[in-house]
C-alpha positions in Angstrom: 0.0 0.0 0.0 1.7 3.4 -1.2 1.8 6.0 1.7 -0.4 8.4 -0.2 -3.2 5.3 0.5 -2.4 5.1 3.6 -2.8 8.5 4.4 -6.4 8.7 2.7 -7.3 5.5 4.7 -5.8 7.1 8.0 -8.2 10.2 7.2 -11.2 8.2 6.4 -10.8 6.4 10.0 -10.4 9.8 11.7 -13.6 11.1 9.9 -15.5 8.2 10.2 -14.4 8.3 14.1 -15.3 12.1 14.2 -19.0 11.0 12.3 -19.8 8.1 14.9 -18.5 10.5 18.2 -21.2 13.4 16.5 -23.9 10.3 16.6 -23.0 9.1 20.0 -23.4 12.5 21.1 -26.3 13.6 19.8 -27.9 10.0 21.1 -26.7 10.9 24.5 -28.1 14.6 24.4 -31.8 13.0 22.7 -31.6 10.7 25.8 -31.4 13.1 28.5 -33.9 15.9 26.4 -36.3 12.9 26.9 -35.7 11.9 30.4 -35.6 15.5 31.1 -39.1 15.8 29.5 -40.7 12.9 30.6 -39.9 14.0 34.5 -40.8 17.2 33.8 -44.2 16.7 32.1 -46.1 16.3 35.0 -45.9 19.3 36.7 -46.4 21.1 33.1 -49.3 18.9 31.8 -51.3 20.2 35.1 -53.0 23.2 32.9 -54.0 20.4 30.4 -55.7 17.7 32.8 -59.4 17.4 32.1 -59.4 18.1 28.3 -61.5 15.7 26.3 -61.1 14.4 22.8 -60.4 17.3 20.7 -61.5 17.6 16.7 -60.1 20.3 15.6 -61.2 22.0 12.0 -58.3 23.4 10.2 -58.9 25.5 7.3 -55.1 26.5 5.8 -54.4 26.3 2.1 -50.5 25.3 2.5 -50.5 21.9 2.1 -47.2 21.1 4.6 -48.7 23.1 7.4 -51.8 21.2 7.6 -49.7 17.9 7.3 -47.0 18.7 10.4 -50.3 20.1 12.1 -52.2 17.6 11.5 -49.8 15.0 12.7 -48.2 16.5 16.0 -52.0 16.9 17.0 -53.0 13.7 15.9 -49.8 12.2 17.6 -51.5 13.9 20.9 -54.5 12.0 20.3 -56.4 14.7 18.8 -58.1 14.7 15.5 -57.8 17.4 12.3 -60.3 18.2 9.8 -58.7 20.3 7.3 -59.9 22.3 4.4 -58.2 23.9 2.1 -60.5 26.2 0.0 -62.3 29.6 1.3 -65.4 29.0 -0.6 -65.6 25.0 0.9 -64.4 26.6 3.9 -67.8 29.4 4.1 -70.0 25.6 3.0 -68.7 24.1 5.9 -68.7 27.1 8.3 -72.4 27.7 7.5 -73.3 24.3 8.8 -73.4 22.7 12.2 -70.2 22.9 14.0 -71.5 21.6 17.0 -68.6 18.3 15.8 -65.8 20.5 16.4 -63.6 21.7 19.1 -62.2 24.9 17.9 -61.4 26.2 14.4 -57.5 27.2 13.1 -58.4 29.7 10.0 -55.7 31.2 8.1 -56.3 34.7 6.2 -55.4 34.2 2.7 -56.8 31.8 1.2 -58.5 30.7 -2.1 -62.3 31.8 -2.9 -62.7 33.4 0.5 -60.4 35.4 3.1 -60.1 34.3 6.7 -61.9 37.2 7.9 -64.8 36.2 5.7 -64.9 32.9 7.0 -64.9 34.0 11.0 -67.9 36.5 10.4 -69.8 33.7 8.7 -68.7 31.9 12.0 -69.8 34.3 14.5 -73.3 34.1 13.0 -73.9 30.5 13.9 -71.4 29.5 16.6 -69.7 30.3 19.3 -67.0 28.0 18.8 -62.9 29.1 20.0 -61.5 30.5 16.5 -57.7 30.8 16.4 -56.1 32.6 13.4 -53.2 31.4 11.8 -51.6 33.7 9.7 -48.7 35.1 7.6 -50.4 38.7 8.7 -49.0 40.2 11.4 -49.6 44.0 11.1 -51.2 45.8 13.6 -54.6 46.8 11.8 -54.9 43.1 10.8 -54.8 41.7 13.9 -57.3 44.1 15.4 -59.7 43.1 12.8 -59.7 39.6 13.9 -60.6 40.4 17.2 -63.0 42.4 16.6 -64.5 39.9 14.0 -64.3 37.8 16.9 -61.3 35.2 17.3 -60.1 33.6 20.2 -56.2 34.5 19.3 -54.3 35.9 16.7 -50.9 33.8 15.7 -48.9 34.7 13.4 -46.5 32.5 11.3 -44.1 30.8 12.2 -45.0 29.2 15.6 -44.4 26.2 17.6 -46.4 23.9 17.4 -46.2 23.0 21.2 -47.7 26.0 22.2 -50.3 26.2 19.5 -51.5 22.8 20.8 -51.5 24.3 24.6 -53.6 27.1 23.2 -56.0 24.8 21.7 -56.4 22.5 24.5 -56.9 25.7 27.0 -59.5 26.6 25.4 -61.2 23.4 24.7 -60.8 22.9 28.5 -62.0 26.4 29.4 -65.1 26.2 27.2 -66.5 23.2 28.0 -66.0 23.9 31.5 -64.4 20.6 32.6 -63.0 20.4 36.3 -59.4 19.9 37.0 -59.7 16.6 39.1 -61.7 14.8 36.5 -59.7 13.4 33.3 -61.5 11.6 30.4 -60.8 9.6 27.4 -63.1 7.9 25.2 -65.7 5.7 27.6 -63.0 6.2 30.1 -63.2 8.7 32.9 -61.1 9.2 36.2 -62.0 10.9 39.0 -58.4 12.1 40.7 -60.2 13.4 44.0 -62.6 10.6 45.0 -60.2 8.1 43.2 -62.8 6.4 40.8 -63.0 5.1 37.3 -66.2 4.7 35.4 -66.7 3.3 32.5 -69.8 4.4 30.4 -70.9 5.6 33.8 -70.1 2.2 35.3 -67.7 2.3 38.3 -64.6 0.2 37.4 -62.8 -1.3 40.5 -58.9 -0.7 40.2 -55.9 -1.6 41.8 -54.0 1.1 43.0 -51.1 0.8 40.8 -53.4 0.5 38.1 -55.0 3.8 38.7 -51.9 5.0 38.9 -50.7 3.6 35.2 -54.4 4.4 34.0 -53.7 8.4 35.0 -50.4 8.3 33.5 -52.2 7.0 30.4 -54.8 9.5 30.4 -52.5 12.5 31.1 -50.4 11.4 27.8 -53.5 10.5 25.5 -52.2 9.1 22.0 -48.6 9.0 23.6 -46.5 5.7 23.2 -45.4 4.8 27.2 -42.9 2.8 27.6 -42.5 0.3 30.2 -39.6 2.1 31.5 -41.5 5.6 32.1 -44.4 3.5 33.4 -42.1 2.1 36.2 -40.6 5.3 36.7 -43.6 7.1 37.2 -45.6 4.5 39.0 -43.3 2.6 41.1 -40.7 5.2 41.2 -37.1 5.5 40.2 -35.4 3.5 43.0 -37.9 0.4 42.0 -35.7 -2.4 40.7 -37.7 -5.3 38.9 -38.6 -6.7 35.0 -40.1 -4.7 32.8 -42.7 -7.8 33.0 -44.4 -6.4 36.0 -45.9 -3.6 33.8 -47.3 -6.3 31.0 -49.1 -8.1 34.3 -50.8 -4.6 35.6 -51.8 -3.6 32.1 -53.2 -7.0 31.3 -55.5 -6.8 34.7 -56.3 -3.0 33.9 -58.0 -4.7 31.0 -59.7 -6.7 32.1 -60.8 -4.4 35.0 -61.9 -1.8 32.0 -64.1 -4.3 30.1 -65.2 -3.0 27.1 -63.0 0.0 27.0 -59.9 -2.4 27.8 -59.3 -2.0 24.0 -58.1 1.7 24.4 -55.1 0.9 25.5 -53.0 -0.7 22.6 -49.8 -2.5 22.6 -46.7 -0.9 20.5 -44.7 -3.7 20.1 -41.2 -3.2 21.0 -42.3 -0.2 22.7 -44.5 0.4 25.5 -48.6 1.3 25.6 -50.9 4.0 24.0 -54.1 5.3 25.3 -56.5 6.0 22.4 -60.2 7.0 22.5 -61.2 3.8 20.9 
């Protein structure tokens, strides 16, 4: 091998060492972002206990928006409607929209503005209307409020905090207490420390109320076994990941019917769905 080889083989190791040190690292840093989050979530998800189901109609005419929108929120365990047309957008609006949550309307869009849309809104509904927009001068912004929006966003924003905003005032409008979380037939009583089932009282362990709240306070989430344990036995607990597959089997059973909202990711923990 001529030394010229040898040198390009020599750098190739040194890069390829450098490449696999970047991956290590940024493996280790994804690692403790997500411990860091999941021990931290609890105290934040507080403002969002009690929210129900949320369908959310989005009416936005760029096409990647809705899609990243639509699938953080749907990751949450929300659902989106979207629509991407002013005039369809006015059809639907003109309707019931007793189906939806809250509405995300953007301003410019095809056959009919935004500001259209919410006064053709306001006549029916009372619904929470959020603006999304690419707007963000003064005068427009005033106009939405006074056409009667919820909140003005302009673009780009997070979609974290969009989702908080939407599930505040979901929460706030249909007037849902604190203590009591719910998710499809399921609901949980944190105060008096009951489950019901379509209104039918549930008998649970403790520690499966305890995985049950977890559950409910990260709807749509994939839990795994190792947060579970974490969160419910507590960080000192040392023991198989096995115990978690034995309480979640008997929470089933203990839920009956609605045992079937909380689905298996194999290879990865437990989601709570609304069906």
């Amino acid at each position: 091998m001529s030394a010229f080889s040898h040198g390009l083989l020599q750098r190739d190791d040194i890069q390829m060492t450098h490449s696999c040190a970047i991956i290590e690292s940024a493996e280790r840093t994804e690692s403790l972002i997500r411990e860091w989050f999941f021990n931290g979530y609890r105290k934040r998800s507080r403002a969002l206990r009690g929210v129900r189901f949320m369908n959310i109609l989005m009416i936005e005419d760029d096409l990647q928006i809705c899609e990243v929108t639509k699938k953080y929120f749907t990751n949450k365990g929300a659902a989106v409607t979207t629509v991407t047309d002013g005039k369809a957008a006015l059809e639907t609006c003109g309707g019931n929209l007793d189906a939806y949550s809250l509405v995300l309307l953007d301003i410019m869009l095809p056959g009919a503005d935004g500001f259209t849309i919410c006064r053709s809104i306001r006549r029916n509904s009372n619904i929470p209307v959020i603006f999304i927009t690419a707007r963000g001068l003064e005068e427009d912004i005033l106009r939405g409020y006074a056409l009667g929006c919820d909140d003005y966003i302009v673009k780009p924003f997070l979609l974290s905090a969009l989702y908080a905003k939407c599930a505040a005032f979901v929460k706030r409008t249909e007037g849902i207490p604190d203590h009591i979380l719910t998710c499809g037939a399921i609901r949980l009583d944190l105060r008096k420390l009951t489950c019901y089932v379509h209104e039918t009282e549930a008998e649970l362990t403790p520690k499966g109320f305890a995985i049950l709240r977890y559950l409910m306070e990260h709807p749509g989430w994939v839990v795994s076994r190792d947060t579970l344990l974490d969160h419910v036995w507590g960080a000192d607990y040392f023991g198989l990941d096995r115990t978690v597959d034995n309480h979640i089997k008997r929470l089933r059973k203990a839920l009956g019917s609605a045992g079937g909202q909380i689905h298996t990711v194999v290879g990865r923990g437990y989601k709570l769905t609304e069906t």
